[in-house]
ZAMARGU-4260 file (C-alpha; in steps of 0.2 Angstrom, whole numbers, plus 5000, padded with zeros to 4 digits):
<rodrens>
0) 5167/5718/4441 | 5155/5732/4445 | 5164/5749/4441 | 5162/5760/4456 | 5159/5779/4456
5) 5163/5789/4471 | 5152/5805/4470 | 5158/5818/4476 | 5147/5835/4480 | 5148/5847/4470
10) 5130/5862/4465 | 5128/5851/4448 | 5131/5834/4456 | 5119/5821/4454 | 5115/5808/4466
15) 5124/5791/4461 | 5114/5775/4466 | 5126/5760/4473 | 5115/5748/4483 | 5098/5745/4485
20) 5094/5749/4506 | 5075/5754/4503 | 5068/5744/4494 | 5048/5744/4488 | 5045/5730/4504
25) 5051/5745/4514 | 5033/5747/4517 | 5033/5731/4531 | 5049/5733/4534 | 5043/5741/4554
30) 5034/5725/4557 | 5023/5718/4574 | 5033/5724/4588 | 5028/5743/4582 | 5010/5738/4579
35) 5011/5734/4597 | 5018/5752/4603 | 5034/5745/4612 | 5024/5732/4622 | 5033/5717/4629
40) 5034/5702/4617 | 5025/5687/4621 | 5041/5678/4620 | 5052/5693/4630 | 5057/5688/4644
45) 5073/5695/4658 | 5083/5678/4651 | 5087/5679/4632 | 5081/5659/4633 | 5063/5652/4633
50) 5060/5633/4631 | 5045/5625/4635 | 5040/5607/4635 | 5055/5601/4638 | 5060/5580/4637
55) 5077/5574/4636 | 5083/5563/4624 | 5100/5557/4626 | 5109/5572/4634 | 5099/5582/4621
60) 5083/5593/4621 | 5067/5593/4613 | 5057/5609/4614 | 5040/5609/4609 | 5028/5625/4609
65) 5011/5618/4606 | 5002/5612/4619 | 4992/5603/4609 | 5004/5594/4600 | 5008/5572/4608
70) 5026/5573/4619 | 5034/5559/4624 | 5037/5558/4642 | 5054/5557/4648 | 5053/5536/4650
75) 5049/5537/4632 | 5062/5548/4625 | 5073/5539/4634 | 5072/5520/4626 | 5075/5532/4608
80) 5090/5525/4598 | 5106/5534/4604 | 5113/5540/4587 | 5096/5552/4586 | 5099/5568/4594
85) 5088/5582/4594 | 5086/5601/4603 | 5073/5612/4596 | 5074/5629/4606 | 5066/5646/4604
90) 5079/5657/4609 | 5075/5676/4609 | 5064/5679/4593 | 5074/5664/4585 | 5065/5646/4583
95) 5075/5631/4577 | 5080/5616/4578 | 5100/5605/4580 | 5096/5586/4573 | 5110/5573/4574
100) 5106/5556/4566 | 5097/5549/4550 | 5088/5564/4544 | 5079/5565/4524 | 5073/5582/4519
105) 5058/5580/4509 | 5057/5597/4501 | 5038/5592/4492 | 5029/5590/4510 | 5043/5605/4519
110) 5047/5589/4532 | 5062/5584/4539 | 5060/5566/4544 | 5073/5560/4558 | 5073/5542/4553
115) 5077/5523/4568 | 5078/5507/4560 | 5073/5501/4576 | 5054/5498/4577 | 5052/5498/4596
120) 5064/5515/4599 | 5053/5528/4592 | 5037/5528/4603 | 5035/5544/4602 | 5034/5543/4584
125) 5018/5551/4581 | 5026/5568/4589 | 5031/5582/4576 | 5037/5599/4578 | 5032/5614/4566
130) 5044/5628/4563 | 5045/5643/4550 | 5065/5645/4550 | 5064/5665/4549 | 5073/5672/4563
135) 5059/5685/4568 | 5049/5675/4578 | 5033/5686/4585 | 5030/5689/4566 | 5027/5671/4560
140) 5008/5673/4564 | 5007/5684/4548 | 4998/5672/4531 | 5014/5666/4520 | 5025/5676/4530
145) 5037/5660/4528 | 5034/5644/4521 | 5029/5632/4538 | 5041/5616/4542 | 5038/5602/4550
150) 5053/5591/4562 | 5044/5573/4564 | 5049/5556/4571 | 5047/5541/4561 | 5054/5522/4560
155) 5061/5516/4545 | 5046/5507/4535 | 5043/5507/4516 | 5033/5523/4513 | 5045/5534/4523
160) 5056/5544/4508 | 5072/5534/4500 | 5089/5544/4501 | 5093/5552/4482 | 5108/5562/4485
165) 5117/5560/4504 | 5129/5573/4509 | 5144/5573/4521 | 5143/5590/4528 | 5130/5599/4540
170) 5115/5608/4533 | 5108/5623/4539 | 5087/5627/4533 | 5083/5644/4534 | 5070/5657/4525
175) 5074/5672/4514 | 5055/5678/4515 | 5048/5688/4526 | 5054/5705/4527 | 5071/5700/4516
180) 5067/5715/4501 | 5070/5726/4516 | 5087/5729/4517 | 5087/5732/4537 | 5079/5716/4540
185) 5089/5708/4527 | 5104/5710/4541 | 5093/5710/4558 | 5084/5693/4551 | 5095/5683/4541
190) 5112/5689/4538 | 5118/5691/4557 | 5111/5676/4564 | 5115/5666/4547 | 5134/5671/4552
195) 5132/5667/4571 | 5125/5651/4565 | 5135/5644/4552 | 5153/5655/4558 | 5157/5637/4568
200) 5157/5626/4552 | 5171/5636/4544 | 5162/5636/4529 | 5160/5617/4526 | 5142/5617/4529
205) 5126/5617/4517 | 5114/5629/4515 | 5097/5625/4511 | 5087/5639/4506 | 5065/5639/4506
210) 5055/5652/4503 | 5069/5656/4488 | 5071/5675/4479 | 5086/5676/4466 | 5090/5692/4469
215) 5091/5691/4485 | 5103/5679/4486 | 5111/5688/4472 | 5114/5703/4481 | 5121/5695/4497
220) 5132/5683/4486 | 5149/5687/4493 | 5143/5685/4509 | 5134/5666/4509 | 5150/5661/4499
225) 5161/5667/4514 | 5151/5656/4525 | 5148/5641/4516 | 5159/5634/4500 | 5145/5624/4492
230) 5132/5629/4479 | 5117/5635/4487 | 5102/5622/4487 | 5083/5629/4484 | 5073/5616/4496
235) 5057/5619/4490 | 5043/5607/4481 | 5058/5596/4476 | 5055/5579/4470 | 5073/5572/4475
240) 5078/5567/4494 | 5094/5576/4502 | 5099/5567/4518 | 5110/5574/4531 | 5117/5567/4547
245) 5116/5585/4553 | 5105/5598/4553 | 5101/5614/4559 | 5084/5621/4553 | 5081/5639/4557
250) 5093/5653/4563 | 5101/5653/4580 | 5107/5671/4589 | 5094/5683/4584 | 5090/5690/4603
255) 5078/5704/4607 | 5090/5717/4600 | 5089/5724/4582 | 5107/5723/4571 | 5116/5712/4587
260) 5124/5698/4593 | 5122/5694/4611 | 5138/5686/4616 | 5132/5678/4633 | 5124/5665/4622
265) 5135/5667/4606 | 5155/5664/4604 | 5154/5679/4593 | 5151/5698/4594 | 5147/5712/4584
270) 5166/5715/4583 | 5167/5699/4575 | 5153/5699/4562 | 5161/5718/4557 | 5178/5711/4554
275) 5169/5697/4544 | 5161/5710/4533 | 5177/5718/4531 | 5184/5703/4527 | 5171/5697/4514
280) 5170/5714/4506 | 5190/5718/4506 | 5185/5735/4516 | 5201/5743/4520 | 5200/5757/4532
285) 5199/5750/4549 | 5197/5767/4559 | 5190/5786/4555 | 5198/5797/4555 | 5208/5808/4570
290) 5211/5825/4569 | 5222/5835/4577 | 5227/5855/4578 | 5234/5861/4562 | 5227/5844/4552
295) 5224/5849/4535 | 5215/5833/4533 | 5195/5835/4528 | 5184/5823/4536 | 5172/5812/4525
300) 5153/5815/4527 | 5140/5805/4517 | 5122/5812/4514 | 5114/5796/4512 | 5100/5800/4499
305) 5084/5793/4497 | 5071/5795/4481 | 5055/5787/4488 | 5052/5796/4503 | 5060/5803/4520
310) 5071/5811/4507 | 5080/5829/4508 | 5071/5840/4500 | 5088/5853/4501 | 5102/5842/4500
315) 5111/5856/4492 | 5110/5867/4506 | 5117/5853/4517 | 5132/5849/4507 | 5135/5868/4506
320) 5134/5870/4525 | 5146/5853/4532 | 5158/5862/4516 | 5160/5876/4525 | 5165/5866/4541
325) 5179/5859/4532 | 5169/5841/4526 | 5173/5831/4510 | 5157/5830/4506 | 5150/5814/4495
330) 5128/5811/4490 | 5126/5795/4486 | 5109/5784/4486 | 5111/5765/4491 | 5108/5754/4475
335) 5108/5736/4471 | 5129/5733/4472 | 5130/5730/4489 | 5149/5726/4490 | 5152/5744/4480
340) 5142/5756/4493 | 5149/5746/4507 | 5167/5753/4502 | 5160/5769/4500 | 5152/5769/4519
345) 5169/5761/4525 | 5177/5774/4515 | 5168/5789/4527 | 5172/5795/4543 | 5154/5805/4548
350) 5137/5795/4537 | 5121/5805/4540 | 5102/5801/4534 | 5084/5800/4537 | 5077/5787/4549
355) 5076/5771/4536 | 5086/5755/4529 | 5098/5763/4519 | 5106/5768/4539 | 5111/5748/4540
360) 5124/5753/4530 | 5135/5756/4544 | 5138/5739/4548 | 5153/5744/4535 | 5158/5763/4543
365) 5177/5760/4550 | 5178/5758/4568 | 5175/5776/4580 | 5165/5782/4564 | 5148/5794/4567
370) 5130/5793/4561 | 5120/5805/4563 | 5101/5799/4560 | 5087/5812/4557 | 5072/5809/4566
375) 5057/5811/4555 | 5040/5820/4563 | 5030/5811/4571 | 5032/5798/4585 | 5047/5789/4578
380) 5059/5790/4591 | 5058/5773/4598 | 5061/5766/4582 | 5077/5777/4577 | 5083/5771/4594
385) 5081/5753/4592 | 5084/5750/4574 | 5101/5761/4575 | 5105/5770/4589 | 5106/5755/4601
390) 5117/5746/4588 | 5128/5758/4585 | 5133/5760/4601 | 5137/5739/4600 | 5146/5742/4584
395) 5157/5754/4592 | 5151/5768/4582 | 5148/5786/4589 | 5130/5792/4590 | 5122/5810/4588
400) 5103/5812/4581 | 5094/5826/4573 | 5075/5828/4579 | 5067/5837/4564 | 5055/5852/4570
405) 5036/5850/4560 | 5043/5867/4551 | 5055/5855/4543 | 5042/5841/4538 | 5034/5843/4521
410) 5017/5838/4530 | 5014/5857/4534 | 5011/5856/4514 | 4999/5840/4516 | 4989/5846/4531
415) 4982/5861/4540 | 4992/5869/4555 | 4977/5864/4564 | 4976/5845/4559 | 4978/5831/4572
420) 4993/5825/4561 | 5002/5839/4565 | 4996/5843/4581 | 4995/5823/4591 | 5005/5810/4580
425) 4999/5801/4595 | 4982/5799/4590 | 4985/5793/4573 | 4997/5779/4581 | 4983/5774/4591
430) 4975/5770/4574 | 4987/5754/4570 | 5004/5754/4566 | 5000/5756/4546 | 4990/5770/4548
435) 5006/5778/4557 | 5018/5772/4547 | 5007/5779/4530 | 5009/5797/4535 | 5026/5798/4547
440) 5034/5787/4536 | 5027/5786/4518 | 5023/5802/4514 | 5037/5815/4524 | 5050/5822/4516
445) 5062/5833/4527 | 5069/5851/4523 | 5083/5855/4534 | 5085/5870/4542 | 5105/5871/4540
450) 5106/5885/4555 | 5098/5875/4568 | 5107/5858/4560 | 5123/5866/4561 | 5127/5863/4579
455) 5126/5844/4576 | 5138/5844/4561 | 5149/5855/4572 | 5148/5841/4588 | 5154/5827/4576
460) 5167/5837/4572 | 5172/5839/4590 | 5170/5820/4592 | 5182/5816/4577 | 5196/5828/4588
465) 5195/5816/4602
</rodrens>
């Protein structure tokens, strides 16, 4: 088992590194809703449900979101054999599918094949539905964001693929490409819908994974083994036939909300996916801490570090000043062991850090815990409200931001006072998202100015005496 250091501050301290929350594909990880400036998705709409489409087959429902593509009418669906059932939604920024019946995954052509022995049932047969099982739907139009599946209708003849290994249990088809390396999306994309979608099989279900990286299932180990009990299977360009009598390909639950569950169309809530975490990652402290008058207790603060960029140019000076408010204080940069930083953030009562993915660490904070996020230059506030703010809140977590002054920004070393970069972020976010993101994010690192900082550390404080 990994061996654990908890850092605490000290002038000669150095930053220890437990879990990897930026990673280099932290460069994608604001994807195409911020190239669009906030603008509605094509898919938002008041209703967290979109279908389009629609035919019925057997009390069931097939979704089909290409116009172009041949639908049987409902006559037709209805002469289909009674065991095949199938209901292919787009719900939220999540596509997938729910097959019942005689279904052969051929992982050489990425087709699952929903398979009649009855000739004259299927006359719809021709009909075939693609899907990219990555549950961040208004993204999918990006090349090789995520190997493309196809859901197709066939009868049983000769040249349709012969069973080599059936299984018992449900199957569940989902991508870890995409933004994965990015440990924010590695949550928001996959790991919260993947527990909202598998949760019901109480672990006897199958993963099938495409668009495979090791170490990515690797690093979230503990938690695919908590909800499934059954070696994982790497789908792609295989040779052998896996058949199931169900299947769910792609991720349900992932609504237009970054790091949440909506429980209007889920049996499960954020309150449930934490405890689940807890559970998983044996993280004992179920609630921060409460002072009261005369406590001698200290309150645990973590400075979440970062080395790339968005880092703290003066971390000293910070630990120094929430000392001298009576803070424990602990620096510690998020590395590969994912279980050990988790303890370390469940361990804290106040986490602070730079807008980024190392602040989906508090998924793991105790209950009435605070972040604090600071607020790079630059038009970043949207983002620092949806990515954490917003969730926060739903994870029961008390919120308080930092907006950083351009004194604070490193850019003033980069530019001229005069320079639009400094003077209208807006114009070079009118230049594309990646344009934006190379300066306000890339290249920004933040010097704190303790004095005008202090009041926030002082208000978290007050909110750990309520």
């Amino acid at each position: 088992m990994t061996q654990v250091a908890l850092c605490k501050w000290t002038k000669d301290a150095e930053i220890i590194t437990i879990n990897d929350a930026s990673s280099s594909q932290e460069a994608v990880a604001r994807d195409a809703e911020m190239v669009r400036n906030d603008k509605k998705l094509i898919n938002d709409t008041d209703s967290s449900r979109q279908t389009i489409n629609e035919i019925v087959l057997k009390d069931s429902l097939i979704v089909n979101d290409t116009s172009s593509q041949q639908i049987a009418t409902d006559a037709e669906a209805a002469t289909m054999n009674e065991k095949i059932k199938l209901r292919c939604n787009i719900m939220g920024r999540s596509e997938f599918c729910e097959i019942k019946g005689d279904i052969r995954i051929d992982g050489n052509s990425s087709t699952a094949f929903i398979v009649s022995s009855e000739t004259d049932t299927l006359t719809a047969e021709n009909t075939s539905w693609s899907i990219r099982p990555y549950a961040r739907k208004e993204a999918l139009g990006e090349k090789d964001f995520a190997r493309k599946w196809s859901v197709k209708l066939v009868t049983d003849r000769p040249d349709i693929p012969r069973c080599t290994r059936n299984h018992s249990v449900p199957a569940i088809l989902f991508s870890v490409g995409g933004y994965s390396g990015n440990f924010f999306h590695a949550f928001t994309d996959i790991i919260v819908p993947l527990y909202s979608t598998a949760k019901p099989f109480n672990r006897e279900v199958q993963f099938l994974i495409t668009n495979r990286k090791s170490s990515w299932i690797a690093k979230f180990k503990t938690l695919l083994q908590a909800l499934s009990r059954y070696e994982i299977i790497d789908i792609d360009d295989r040779h052998d036939m896996h058949c199931f009598q169900s299947l769910t390909i792609g991720l349900k639950g992932r609504n237009n909300k970054e790091l949440s569950i909506d429980s209007s169309t889920s049996p499960y809530s954020m309150k449930d996916f934490r405890q689940f975490l807890r559970s998983s990652y044996s993280l004992k402290k179920i609630t921060a801490v409460k002072i009261r008058d005369g406590d001698k207790r200290k309150p645990l603060l973590l400075i979440i570090s970062r080395k790339r960029s968005r880092a703290f140019t003066n971390v000293g000076e910070i630990a120094e000043l929430a000392e001298t408010l009576s803070y424990q204080v602990v620096v510690a940069e998020p590395g590969p062991d994912v279980s050990g930083f988790a303890k370390i953030i469940n361990s804290c009562d106040v986490v602070m850090g730079v807008h980024g993915a190392g602040l989906t660490n508090i998924v793991f904070l105790p209950e009435n815990a605070i972040l604090i996020q600071v607020v790079p230059f630059g038009r970043v506030e949207w983002a620092s409200r949806v990515s954490f703010e917003d969730p926060a809140k739903d994870m029961n977590i008390r919120y308080l931001d930092y907006k950083i002054q351009v004194e604070e920004s490193t850019l003033i070393q980069q530019y001229p006072a005069d320079h639009v970069v400094l003077r209208d972020p807006s114009v070079i976010g009118k230049q594309g998202w990646l344009a934006f993101r190379s300066i306000y994010l890339d290249k920004q690192n933040v010097t704190l100015d303790v004095n005008r900082f202090r009041p926030t550390l002082v208000k978290a404080l007050e909110l750990l005496h309520k």
